[in-house]
C-alpha positions as CSV (number, residue, x, y, z in Angstrom):
1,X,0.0,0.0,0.0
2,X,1.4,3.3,-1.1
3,X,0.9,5.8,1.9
4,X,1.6,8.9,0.3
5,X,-1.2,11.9,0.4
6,X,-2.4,13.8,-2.1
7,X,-3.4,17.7,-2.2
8,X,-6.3,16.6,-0.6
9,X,-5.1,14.7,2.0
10,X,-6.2,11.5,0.1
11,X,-3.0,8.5,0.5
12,X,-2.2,7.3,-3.0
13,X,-4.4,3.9,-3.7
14,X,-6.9,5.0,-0.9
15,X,-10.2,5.5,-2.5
16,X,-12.6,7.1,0.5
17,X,-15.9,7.3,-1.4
18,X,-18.9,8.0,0.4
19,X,-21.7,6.6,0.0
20,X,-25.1,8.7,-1.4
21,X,-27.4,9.4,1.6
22,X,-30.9,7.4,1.3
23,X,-32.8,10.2,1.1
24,X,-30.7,11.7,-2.2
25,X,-33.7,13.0,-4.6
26,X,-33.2,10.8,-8.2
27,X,-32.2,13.9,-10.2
28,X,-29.7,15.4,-7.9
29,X,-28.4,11.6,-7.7
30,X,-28.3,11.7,-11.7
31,X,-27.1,15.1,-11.9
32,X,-24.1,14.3,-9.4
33,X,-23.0,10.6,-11.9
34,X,-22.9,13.0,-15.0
35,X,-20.7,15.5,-13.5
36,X,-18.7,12.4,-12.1
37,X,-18.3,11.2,-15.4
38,X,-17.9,14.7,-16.8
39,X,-14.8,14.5,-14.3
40,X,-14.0,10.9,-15.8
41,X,-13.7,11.8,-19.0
42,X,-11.0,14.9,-18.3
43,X,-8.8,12.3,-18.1
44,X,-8.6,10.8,-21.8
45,X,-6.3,13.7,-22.5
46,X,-3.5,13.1,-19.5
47,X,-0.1,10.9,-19.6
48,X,-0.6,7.7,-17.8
49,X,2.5,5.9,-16.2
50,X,0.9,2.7,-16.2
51,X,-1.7,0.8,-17.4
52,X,-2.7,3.3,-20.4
53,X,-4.8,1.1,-22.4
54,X,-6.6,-1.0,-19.3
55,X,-7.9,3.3,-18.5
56,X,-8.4,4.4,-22.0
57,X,-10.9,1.3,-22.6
58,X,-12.2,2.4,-19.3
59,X,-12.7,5.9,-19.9
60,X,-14.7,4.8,-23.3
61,X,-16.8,2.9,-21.3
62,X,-18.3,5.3,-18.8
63,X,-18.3,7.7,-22.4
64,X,-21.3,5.5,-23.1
65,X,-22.3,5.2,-19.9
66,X,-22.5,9.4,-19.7
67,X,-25.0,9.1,-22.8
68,X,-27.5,6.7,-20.7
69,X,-27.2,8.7,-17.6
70,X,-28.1,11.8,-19.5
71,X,-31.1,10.1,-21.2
72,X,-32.4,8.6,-18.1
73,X,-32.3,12.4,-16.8
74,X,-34.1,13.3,-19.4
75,X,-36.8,10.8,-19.1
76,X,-37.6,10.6,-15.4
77,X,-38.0,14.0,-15.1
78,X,-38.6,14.7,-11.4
79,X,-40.6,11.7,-10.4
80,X,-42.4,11.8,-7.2
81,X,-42.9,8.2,-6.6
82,X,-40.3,5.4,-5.3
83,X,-38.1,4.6,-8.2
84,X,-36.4,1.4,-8.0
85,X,-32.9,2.5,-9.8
86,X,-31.8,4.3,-7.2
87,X,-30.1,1.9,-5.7
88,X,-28.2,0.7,-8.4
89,X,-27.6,4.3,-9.4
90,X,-25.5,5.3,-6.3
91,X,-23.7,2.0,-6.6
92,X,-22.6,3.5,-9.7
93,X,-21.9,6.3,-8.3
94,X,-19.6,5.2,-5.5
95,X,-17.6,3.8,-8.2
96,X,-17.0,6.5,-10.2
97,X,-15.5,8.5,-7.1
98,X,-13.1,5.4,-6.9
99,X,-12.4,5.6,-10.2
100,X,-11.5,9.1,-10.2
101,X,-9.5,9.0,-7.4
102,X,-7.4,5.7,-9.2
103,X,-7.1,7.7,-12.5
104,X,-5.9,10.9,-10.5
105,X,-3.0,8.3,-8.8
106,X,-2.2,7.2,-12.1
107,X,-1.9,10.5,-14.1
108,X,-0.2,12.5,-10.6
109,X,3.2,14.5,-11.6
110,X,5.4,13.6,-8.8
111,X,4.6,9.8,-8.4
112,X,4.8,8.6,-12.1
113,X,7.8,6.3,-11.3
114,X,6.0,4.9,-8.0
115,X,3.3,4.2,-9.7
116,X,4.7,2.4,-12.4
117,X,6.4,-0.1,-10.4
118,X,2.6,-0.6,-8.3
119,X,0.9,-1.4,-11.9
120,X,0.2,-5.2,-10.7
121,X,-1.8,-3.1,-7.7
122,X,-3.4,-0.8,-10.2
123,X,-4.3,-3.5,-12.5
124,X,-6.6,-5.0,-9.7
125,X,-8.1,-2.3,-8.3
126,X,-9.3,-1.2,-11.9
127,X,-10.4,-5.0,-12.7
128,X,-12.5,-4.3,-9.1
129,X,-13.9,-1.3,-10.4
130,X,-15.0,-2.5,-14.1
131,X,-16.6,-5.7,-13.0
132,X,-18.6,-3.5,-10.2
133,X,-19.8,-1.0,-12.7
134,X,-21.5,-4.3,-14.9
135,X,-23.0,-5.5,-11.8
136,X,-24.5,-2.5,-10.8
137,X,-25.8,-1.9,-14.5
138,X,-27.2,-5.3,-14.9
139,X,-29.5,-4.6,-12.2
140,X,-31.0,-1.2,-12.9
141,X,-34.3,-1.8,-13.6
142,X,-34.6,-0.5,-17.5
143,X,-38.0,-1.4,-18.0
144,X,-38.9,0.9,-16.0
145,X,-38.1,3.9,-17.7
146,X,-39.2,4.4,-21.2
147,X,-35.5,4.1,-23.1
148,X,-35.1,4.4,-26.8
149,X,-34.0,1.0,-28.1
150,X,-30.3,2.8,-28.9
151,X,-29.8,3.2,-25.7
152,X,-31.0,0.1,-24.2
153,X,-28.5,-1.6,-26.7
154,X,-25.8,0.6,-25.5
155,X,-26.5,-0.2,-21.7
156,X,-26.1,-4.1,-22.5
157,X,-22.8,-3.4,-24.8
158,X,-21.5,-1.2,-21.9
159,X,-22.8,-4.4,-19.7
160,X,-20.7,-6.8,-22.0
161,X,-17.5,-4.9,-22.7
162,X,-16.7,-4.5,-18.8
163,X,-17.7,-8.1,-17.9
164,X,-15.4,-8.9,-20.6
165,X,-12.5,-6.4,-19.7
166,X,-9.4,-7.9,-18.2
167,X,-7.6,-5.4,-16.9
168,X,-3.6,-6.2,-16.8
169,X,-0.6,-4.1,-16.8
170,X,0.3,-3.2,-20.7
171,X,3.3,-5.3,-22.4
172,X,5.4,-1.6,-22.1
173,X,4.7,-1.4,-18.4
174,X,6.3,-4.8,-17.8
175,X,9.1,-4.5,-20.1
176,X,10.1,-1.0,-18.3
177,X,9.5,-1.9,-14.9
178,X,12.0,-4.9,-16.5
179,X,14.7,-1.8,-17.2
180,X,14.3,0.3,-14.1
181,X,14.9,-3.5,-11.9
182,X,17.5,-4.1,-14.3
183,X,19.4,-0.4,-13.9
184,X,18.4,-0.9,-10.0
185,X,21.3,-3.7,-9.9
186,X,23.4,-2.1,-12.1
187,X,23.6,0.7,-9.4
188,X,24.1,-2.1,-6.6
189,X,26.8,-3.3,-8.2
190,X,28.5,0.2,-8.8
191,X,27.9,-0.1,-12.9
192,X,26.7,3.0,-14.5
193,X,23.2,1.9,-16.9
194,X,23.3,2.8,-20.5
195,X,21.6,6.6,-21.2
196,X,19.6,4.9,-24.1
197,X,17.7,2.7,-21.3
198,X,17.3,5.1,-18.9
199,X,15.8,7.9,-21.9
200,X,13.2,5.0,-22.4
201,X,12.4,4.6,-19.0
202,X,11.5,8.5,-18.3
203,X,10.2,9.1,-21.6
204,X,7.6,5.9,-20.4
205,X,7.0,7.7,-17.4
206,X,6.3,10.6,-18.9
207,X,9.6,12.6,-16.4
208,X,10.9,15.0,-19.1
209,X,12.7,18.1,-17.1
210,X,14.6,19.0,-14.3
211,X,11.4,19.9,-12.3
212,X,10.1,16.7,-13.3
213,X,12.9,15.4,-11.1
214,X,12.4,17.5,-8.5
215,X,8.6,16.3,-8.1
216,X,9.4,12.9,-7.9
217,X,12.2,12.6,-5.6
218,X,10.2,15.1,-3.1
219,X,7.4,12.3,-3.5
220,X,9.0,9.5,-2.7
221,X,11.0,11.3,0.3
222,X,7.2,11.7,1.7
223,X,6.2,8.0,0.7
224,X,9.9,6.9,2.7
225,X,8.8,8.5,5.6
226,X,5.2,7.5,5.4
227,X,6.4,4.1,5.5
228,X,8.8,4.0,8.1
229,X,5.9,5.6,10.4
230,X,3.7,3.0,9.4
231,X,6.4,0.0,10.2
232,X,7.0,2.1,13.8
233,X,3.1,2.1,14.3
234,X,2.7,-1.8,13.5
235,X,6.3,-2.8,15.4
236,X,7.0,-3.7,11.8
237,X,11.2,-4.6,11.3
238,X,10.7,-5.1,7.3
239,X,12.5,-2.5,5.2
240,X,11.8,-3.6,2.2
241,X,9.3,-1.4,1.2
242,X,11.7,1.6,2.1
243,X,14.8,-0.2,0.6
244,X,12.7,-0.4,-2.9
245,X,11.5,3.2,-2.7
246,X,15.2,4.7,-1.9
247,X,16.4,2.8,-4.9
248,X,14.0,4.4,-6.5
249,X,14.7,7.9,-5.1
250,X,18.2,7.2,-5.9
251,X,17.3,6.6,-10.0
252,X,15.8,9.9,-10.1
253,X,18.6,11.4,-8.3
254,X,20.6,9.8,-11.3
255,X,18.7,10.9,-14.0
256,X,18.5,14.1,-12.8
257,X,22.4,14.6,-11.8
258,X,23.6,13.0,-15.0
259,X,20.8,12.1,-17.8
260,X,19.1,15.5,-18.0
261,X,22.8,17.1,-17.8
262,X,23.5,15.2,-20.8
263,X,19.9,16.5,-22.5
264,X,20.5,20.1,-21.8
265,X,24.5,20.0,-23.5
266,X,23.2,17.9,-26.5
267,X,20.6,20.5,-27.4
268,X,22.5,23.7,-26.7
């Protein structure tokens, strides 16, 4: 678990989603999932360290799923009887908060190299999140609301596509979390790592300047710290958590010493 916090005071992979109140009125309910998925969708646009495809398949399915949300707006009006999609409507809509908060880990300047080497954690919490968002479609009551046919189809392909959606880290993400383990014992063993291998591994990452640098290393200075107050808390004697992230600090450290030294002479 990555304990860092965010501008928020969220910790990195924490996702504290609250729950819609029983009482929520249907259209402020429905007005709340579209601007959740309004927020979603900001996110096509942004650099992801890791698991770029698994999001962008994501992020097309709550696209659709914005069209049905705005139709059912439109067709319920303000109803003043029980409706029995509620229910499945603030599932929805605790998952979209968790889904925000994983796509804002996973696009975050400052923890682009820490969260490509948690990508096997990432991958699971978005295979959590896609299979939740079928289960809570499949059982909103459609019938009762008066779709168009279009847009029943596109509930039942949005139904389909996330039942179906294995979410995995990409081929890249495994082959440079390969490099940076790789350049990781090159350093324990005092050997300098080829610039070519370390240019991939921060283009990957999307780390690209100086201040880049800086925004990582202050990151995973916090995340050390977080995690050696964690180990005091639990009397917990393993380090390894701390040993991998001050490796890590120490890449950066590298690449901003020596690689973007290198950048800045070849282009002047």
């Amino acid at each position: 678990m990555i304990h860092s916090k965010t501008g928020s005071n969220r910790r990195i992979l924490t996702f504290p989603a609250v729950q819609p109140c029983k009482s929520i009125s249907l259209t402020t309910l429905l007005d709340s999932l579209i601007q959740l998925a309004g927020d979603i969708l900001t996110f096509k646009q942004k650099h992801f360290s890791t698991n770029k495809r698994s999001f962008q398949k994501t992020i097309r399915q709550i696209q659709n799923l914005a069209i049905v949300l705005e139709e059912i707006r439109i067709r319920v009006g303000s109803p003043r009887r029980y409706f029995p999609g509620v229910s499945s409507l603030s599932e929805i809509h605790v998952i979209f908060q968790k889904l925000k908060f994983l796509l804002e880990d996973c696009t975050r300047d400052g923890a682009r190299v820490c969260m490509l080497m948690s990508s096997d954690q990432v991958s699971d919490h978005l295979q959590v999140l896609t299979l939740s968002i079928s289960t809570s479609l499949s059982a909103f009551p459609v019938s009762f609301v008066d779709l168009p046919s279009e847009v029943n189809e596109l509930i039942d392909l949005v139904v389909q596509q996330a039942r179906k959606h294995v979410v995995r880290p990409d081929s890249d993400d495994k082959k440079v979390i390969d490099s940076v383990n790789q350049v990781l014992a090159l350093f324990e063993n005092r050997v300098s790592p080829e610039p070519d291998e370390i240019n991939r591994i921060l283009d990957h990452v999307g780390v690209r300047t100086w201040g880049d640098c800086v925004k990582e290393v202050n990151f995973l200075g916090e995340e050390i710290e977080a995690e050696r107050l964690e180990n005091k808390k639990n009397n917990n004697n393993s380090n390894a958590r701390v040993e991998l992230l001050s490796s890590l600090m120490g890449f950066i450290c590298y690449c901003r010493c020596v690689i973007l030294n290198k950048r800045s002479s070849s282009s002047s």
